[in-house]
VMD Tcl script that draws the C-alpha trace (Angstrom):
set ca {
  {-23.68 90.49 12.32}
  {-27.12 91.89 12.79}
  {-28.25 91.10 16.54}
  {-30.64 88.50 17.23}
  {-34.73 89.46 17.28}
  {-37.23 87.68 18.70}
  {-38.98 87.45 15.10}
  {-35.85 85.39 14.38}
  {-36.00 82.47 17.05}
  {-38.59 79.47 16.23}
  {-39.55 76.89 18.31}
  {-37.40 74.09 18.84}
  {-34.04 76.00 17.49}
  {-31.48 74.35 19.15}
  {-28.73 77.45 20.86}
  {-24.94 76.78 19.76}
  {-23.08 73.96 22.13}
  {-20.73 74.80 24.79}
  {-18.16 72.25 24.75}
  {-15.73 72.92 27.45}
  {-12.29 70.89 28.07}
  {-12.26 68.10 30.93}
  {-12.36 69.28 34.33}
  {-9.22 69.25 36.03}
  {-7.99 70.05 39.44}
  {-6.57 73.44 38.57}
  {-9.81 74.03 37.03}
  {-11.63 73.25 40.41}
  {-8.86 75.29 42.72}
  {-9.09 78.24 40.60}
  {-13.25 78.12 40.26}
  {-12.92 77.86 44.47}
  {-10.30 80.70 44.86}
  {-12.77 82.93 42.47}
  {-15.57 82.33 43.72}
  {-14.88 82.14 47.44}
  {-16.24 78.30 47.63}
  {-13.46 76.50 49.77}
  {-15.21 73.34 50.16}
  {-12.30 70.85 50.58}
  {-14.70 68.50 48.87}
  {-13.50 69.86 45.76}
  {-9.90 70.51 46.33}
  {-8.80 67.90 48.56}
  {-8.81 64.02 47.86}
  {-7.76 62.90 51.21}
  {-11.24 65.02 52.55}
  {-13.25 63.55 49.40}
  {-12.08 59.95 50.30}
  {-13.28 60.41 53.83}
  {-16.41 61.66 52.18}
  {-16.74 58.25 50.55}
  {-15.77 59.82 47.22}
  {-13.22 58.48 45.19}
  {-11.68 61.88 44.38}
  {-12.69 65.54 43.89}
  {-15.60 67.00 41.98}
  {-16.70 69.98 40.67}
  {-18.74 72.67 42.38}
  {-22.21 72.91 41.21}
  {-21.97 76.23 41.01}
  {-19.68 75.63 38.28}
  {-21.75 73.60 35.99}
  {-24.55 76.32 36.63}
  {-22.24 78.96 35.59}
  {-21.17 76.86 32.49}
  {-24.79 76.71 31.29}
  {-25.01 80.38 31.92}
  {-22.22 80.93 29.36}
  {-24.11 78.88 27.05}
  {-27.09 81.51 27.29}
  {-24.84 84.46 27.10}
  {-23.18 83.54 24.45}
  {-26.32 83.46 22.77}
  {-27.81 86.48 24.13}
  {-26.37 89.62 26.12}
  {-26.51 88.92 29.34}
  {-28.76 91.67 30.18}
  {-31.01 90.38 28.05}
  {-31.72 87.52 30.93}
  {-35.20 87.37 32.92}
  {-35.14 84.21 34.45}
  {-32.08 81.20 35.12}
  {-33.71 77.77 37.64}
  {-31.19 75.37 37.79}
  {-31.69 72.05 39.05}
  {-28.40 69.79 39.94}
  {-28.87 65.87 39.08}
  {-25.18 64.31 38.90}
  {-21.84 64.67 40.06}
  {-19.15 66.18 37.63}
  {-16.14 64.14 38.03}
  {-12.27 64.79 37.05}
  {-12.04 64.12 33.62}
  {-15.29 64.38 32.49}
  {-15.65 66.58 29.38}
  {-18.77 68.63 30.12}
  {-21.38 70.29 26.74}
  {-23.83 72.73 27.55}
  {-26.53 72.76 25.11}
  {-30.16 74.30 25.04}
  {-33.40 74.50 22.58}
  {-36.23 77.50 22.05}
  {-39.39 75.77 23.90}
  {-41.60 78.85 24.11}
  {-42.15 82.33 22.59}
  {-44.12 84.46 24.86}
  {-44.68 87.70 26.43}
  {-43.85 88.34 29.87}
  {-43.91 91.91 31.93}
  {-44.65 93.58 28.69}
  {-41.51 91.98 26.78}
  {-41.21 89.58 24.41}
  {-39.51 86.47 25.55}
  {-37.71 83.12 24.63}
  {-38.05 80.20 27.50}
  {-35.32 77.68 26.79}
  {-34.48 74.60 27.80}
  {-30.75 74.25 29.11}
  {-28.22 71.69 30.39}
  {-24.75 69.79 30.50}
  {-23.63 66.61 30.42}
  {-21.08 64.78 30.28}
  {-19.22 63.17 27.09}
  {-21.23 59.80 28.59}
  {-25.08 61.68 28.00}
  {-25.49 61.95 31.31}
  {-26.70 65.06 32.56}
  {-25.41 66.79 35.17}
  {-27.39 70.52 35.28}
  {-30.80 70.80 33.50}
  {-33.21 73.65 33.93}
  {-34.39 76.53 32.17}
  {-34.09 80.35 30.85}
  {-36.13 82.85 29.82}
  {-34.61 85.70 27.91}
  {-35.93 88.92 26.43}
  {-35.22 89.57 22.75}
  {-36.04 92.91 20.45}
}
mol new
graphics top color blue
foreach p $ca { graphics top sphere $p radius 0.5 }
foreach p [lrange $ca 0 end-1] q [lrange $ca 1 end] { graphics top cylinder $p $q radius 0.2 }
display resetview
C-alpha cells in the first residue's frame, strides 16, 4: 500500500475509527503499572467510594493515549507536529470507548505541509470523553 501524501487527504475526510473493548479493571491496573500512575482512584473502589465515586475510572492519560493510537494508526508517528488534548468526562468501567477524527485544515507550517485534525472518544452513549486536535506532517 502506497503511503499516504498530503495531495491525498481532503477536507473533511473522516480518519479510520478506533473502537476499543470496554474498560475493565485489569485494563486500568495494567495502564497504572505501565505508566507509573498509581492513583488509587483508579484501582481501588473502597478509595473511589470515599472519593464520592461509585467505582473506578480510567486515567485520562489513557483516553489521550487512545486518541493518539487513532492518529498513528493513520500516520507514522513521527510524522506528528502537534497533539492538545482537552479532558471533558469521566470514562467509567464498562464503557466501550471509539476514537474517531476528521481532516479540518490543509496548511503549511515550519516549511511542511500539514493536516490539522479534529480528534476524540466517546463512549458507546455519544458522549465524549477526550476532544482536541492534531496536526501532522504528510509528503
Amino acid at each position: 500500500m502506497k503511503p499516504m501524501s498530503y495531495d491525498d487527504v481532503q477536507v473533511g475526510d473522516q480518519l479510520p475509527v478506533l473502537d476499543l473493548p470496554a474498560v475493565d479493571r485489569a485494563r486500568l491496573a495494567l495502564f497504572g503499572g505501565a505508566s507509573g500512575d498509581h492513583n488509587p482512584i483508579h484501582i481501588d473502589l473502597d478509595f473511589a467510594r470515599r472519593a464520592g465515586m461509585p467505582d473506578v475510572f480510567a486515567q485520562g492519560m489513557l483516553g489521550m493515549a487512545w486518541v493518539g493510537r487513532l492518529v498513528t494508526r493513520w500516520v507514522p508517528q513521527s510524522r506528528l507536529r502537534r497533539f492538545d488534548m482537552r479532558f471533558q468526562g469521566i470514562t467509567h468501567l464498562g464503557h466501550v470507548v471509539r476514537c474517531s477524527g476528521r481532516v479540518l485544515e490543509k496548511i503549511e507550517v515550519g516549511g511542511e505541509r500539514c493536516v490539522r485534525l479534529a480528534v476524540q472518544s466517546a463512549n458507546q452513549f455519544g458522549e465524549v470523553k477526550i476532544a482536541g486536535e492534531a496536526l501532522v506532517a504528510l509528503p
